[in-house]
FIBA-554853 format. One record per residue (C-alpha): y, z, x. Coordinates in pm, whole numbers, padded with zeros to 5 digits, always signed. Each point is the difference from the previous one (the first is absolute). Example, Ala and Ser with C-alpha at 12.3 -4.5 7.8 and 13.67 -1.06 7.14 Angstrom:
BEGIN
-00450+00780+01230
+00344-00066+00137
This chain:
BEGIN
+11452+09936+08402
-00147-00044+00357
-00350+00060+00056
+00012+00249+00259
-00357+00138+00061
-00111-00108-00338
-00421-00012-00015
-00219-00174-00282
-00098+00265-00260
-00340-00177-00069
+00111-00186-00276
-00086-00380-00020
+00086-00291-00187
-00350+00028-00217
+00107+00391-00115
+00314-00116-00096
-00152-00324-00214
-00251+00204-00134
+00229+00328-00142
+00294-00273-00138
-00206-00226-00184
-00002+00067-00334
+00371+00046-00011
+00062-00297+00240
-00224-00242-00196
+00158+00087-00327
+00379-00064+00095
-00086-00320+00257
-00132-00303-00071
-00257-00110+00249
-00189-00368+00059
-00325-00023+00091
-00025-00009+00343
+00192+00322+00016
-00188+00175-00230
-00321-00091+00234
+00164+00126+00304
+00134+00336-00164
-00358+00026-00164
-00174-00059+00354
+00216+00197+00258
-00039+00331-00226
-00326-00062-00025
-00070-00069+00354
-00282+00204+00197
-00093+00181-00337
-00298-00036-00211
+00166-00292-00188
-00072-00234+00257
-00307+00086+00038
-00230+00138+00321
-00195-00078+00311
-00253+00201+00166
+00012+00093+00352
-00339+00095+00196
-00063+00210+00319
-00221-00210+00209
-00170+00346+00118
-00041+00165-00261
+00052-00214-00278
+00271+00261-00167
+00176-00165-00263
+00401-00007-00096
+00143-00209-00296
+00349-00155+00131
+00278-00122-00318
+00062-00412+00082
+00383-00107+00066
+00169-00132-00244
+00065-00295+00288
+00334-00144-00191
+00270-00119+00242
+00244+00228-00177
-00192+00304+00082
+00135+00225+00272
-00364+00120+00091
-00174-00336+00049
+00166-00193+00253
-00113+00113+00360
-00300-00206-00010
+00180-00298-00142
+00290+00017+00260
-00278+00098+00269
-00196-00329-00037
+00273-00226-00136
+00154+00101+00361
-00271-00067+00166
-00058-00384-00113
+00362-00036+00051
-00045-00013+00393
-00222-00304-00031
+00308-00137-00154
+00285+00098+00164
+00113-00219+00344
+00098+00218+00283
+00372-00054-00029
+00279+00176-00049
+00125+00038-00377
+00270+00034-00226
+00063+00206-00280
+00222-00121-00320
+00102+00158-00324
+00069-00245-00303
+00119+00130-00228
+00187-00132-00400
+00315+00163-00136
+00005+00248-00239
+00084-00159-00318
-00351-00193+00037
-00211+00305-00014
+00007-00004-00402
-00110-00394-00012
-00292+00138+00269
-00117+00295-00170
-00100-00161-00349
-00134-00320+00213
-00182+00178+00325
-00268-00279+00043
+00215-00329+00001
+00299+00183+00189
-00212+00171+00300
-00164-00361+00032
+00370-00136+00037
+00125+00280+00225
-00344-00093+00207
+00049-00370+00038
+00386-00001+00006
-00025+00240+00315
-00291-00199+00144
+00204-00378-00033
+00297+00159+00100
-00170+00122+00364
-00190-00368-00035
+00352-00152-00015
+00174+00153+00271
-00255+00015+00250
-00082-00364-00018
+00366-00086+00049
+00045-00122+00346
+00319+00210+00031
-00136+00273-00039
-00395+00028+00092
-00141-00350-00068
-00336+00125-00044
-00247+00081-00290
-00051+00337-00034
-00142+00272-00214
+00012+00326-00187
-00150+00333-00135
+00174+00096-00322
-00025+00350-00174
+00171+00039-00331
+00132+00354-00041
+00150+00124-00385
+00169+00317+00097
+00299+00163+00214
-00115+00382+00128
+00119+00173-00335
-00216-00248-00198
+00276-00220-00129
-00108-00371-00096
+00118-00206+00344
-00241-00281-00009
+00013-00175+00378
-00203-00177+00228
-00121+00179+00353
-00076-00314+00263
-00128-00023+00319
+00035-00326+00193
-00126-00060+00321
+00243-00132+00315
-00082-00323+00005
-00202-00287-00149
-00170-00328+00037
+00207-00311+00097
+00008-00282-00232
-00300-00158+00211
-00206+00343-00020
-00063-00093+00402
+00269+00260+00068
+00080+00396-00069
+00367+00033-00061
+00075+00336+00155
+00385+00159-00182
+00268+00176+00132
+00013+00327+00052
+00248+00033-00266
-00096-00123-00400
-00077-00359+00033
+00276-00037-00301
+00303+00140-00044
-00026+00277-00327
+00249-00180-00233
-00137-00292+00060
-00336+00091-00150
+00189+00193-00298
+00142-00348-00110
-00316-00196+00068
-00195+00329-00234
+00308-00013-00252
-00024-00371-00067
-00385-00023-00017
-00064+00284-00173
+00269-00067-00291
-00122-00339-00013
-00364+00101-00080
+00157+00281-00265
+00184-00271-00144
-00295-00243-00074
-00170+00280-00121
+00260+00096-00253
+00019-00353-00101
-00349-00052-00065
-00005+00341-00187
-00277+00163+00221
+00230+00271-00003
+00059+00284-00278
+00360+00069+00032
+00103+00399-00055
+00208-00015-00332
+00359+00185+00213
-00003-00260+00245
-00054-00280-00239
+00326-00167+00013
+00031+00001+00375
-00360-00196+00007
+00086-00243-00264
+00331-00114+00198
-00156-00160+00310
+00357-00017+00157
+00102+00377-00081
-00338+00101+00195
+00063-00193+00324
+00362+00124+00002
-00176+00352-00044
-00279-00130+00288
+00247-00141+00251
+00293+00252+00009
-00265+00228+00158
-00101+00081+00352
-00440-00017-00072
-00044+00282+00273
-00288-00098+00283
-00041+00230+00238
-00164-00042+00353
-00213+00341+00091
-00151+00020+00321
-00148-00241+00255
-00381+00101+00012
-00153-00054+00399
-00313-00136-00122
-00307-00005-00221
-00076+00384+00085
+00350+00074-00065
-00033-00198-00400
-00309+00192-00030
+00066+00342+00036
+00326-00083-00204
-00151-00176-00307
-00290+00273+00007
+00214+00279-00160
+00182-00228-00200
-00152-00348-00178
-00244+00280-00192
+00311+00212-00114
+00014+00094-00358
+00310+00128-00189
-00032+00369+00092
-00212+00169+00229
-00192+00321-00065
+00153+00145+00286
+00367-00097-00106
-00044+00205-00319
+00082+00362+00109
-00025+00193-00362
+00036-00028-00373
-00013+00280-00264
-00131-00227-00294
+00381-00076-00123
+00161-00147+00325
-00143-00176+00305
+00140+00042+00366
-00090-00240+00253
+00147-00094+00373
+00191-00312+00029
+00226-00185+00279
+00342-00064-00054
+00106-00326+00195
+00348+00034-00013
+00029+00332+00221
-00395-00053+00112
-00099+00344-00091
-00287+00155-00187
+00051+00155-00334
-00136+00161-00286
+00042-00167-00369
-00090+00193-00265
-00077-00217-00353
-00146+00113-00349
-00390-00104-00016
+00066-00254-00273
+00290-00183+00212
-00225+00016+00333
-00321-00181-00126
+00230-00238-00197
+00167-00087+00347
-00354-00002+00128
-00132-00225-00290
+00245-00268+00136
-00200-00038+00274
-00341-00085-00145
-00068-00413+00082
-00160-00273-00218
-00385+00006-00021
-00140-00206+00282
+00356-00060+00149
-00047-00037+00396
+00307+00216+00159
-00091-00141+00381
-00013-00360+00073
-00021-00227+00282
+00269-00331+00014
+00006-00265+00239
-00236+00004+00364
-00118+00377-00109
-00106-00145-00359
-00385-00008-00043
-00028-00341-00045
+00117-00020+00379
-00236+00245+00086
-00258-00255+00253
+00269-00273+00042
+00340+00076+00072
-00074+00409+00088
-00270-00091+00240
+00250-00300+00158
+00284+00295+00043
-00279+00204+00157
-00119-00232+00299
+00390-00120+00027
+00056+00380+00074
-00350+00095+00190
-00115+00225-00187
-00363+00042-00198
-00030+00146-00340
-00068+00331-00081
-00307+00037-00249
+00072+00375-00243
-00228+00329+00094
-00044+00032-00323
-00102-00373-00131
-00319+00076-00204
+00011+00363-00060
-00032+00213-00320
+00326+00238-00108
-00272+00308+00097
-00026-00198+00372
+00327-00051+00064
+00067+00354-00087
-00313+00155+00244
+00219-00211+00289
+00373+00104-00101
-00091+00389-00093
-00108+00297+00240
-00390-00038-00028
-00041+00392-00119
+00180-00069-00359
-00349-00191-00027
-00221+00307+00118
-00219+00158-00225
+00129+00338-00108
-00335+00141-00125
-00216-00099+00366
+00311-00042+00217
-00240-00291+00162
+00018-00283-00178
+00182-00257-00098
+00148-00085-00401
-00101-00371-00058
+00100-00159-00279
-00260-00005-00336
+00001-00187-00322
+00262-00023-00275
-00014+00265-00266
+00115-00042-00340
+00285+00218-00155
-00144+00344-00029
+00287+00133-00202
-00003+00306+00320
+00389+00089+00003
């Protein structure tokens, strides 16, 4: 069904968690880092995570403010993140143009993923990384050392498991001398097939290694197919691993305003969710194949399993920085690439700032007005304890 005028209800991902959690927790089987997040996003901005106190600088009224929940997983506690994370980003970026790639692993290694997240994110990461390493530094095609900004994404728009690898790589890269920026084509610097094989071969090679050296819990269906190293290639090779090329970003302002509304993303929105009546859920989705907006409708229990997919490793980084853009390059090679391009760093707005600063400078300054004077100003106070206030 198309979602033809269809408007949010009010209902967010925490009502949802909240209402469907005895009955979810009793028929699913949860680990321990998605307990934590279900626990903390319906519990986010209530009395469970405890309070601040905000003072009028005039009058010295009082209001008691519920604390985020602040997991990454949490539709409501992103802004600032992506806000400032975007904002240190410029002193990274060069002032280039950029490419966008998709990496992405066939389907039949989702179940292998899913029961090892941690060991096969870090292989998607590094596989995609060397194969960009690779094929830039080959003289056919770039000859240059270059870099990227990985994002690992879990989920399609309906909240399917689709594990893949958003990149951005910048058009050009140092020469082998580092006296010399390497400026690319207009077109990809490598052709796309090329970089499926090179991603094929080097990621398969890392998956077998790990297999061998039984790193890897292997899901109990699929347990032939991983104990015949020749049956698994065959499976690998006789398919096309799909790497697509997305739009050519103009330069630094361009990746900005792009990876602003999206490196922060979390499964589902609050605003995608348009209405559920405790037994079903109905949220907006796209549909790639006929790029149209729809409406799926799913029963609660089926929604925050698909959701529960979603929920990373404890202390798992989902953005990281390979080659000249890696931190460790940070005052060598970045600043060489700078002065080979003439241009000077950028230093972040908000480098030093408290969440409550950063928030006086994004937000309309009258959310912060007193309402009891109408003069002053709400600062920020000390930390309360729990008050138990619902």
């Amino acid at each position: 069904m198309e979602a033809v005028n269809a408007r949010n209800s009010g209902a967010e991902l925490s009502d949802i968690l909240l209402l469907n959690k005895n009955a979810f927790f009793s028929h699913n089987k949860l680990c321990v880092d998605q307990i934590k997040a279900y626990e903390a996003i319906i519990g986010c901005r209530t009395s469970k995570m405890g309070s601040h106190t905000l003072v009028c600088d005039n009058c010295e009224h009082k209001k008691t403010c519920y604390n985020s929940c602040r997991n990454r997983h949490c539709p409501k506690c992103q802004y600032v993140k992506q806000v400032v994370w975007v904002e240190k980003l410029k002193a990274r970026l060069l002032p280039v143009r950029y490419f966008h790639i998709v990496f992405t692993v066939p389907e039949f290694l989702n179940s292998i993923f899913y029961i090892n997240q941690r060991e096969c994110y870090d292989m998607l990461f590094s596989s995609s990384a060397q194969t960009m390493k690779k094929a830039a530094a080959n003289p056919e095609f770039l000859g240059a050392e270059t870099g990227c900004l990985s994002v690992l994404h879990t989920w399609g728009q309906s909240l399917n498991y689709h594990p893949h690898i958003h990149m951005l790589v910048p058009a050009g890269g140092l020469d082998p001398d580092g006296m010399e920026w390497v400026k690319a084509n207009r077109k990809f610097f490598v052709p796309v097939k090329a970089i499926s094989k090179i991603f094929r071969g080097v990621f398969m090679d890392r998956l077998r290694k790990a297999i061998a050296a039984g790193s890897l819990n292997i899901p109990q269906k699929q347990s032939a197919l991983y104990a015949n190293p020749k049956k698994l290639n065959c499976l690998a090779y006789e398919k096309y691993w799909h790497i697509h090329i997305k739009k050519t970003f103009r330069g630094a302002n361009q990746v900005v305003s792009y990876l602003g509304r999206y490196t922060h993303r979390v499964a589902i929105s609050n605003s995608r969710i348009l209405d559920t009546d405790g037994k079903t859920v109905s949220f907006r989705w796209k549909d790639y194949r006929d790029n149209r907006h729809k409406v799926m409708e799913l029963p609660c229990g089926e929604f925050i399993r698909r959701f529960m997919q979603h929920i990373l490793p404890n202390g798992f980084y989902k953005i990281r920085y390979f080659g000249i853009l890696a931190p460790a390059n940070s005052r060598t090679k970045m600043n060489d690439c700078h002065c080979l391009l003439n241009q000077k760093r950028q230093v972040s707005h908000y480098e030093g700032l408290t969440t409550y600063e950063v928030l006086r400078k994004l937000l309309d300054e009258n959310i912060f007005r007193c309402t009891c004077c109408g003069k002053g100003t709400m600062g920020f106070g000390k930390p309360q304890p729990d008050n138990g206030i619902p």
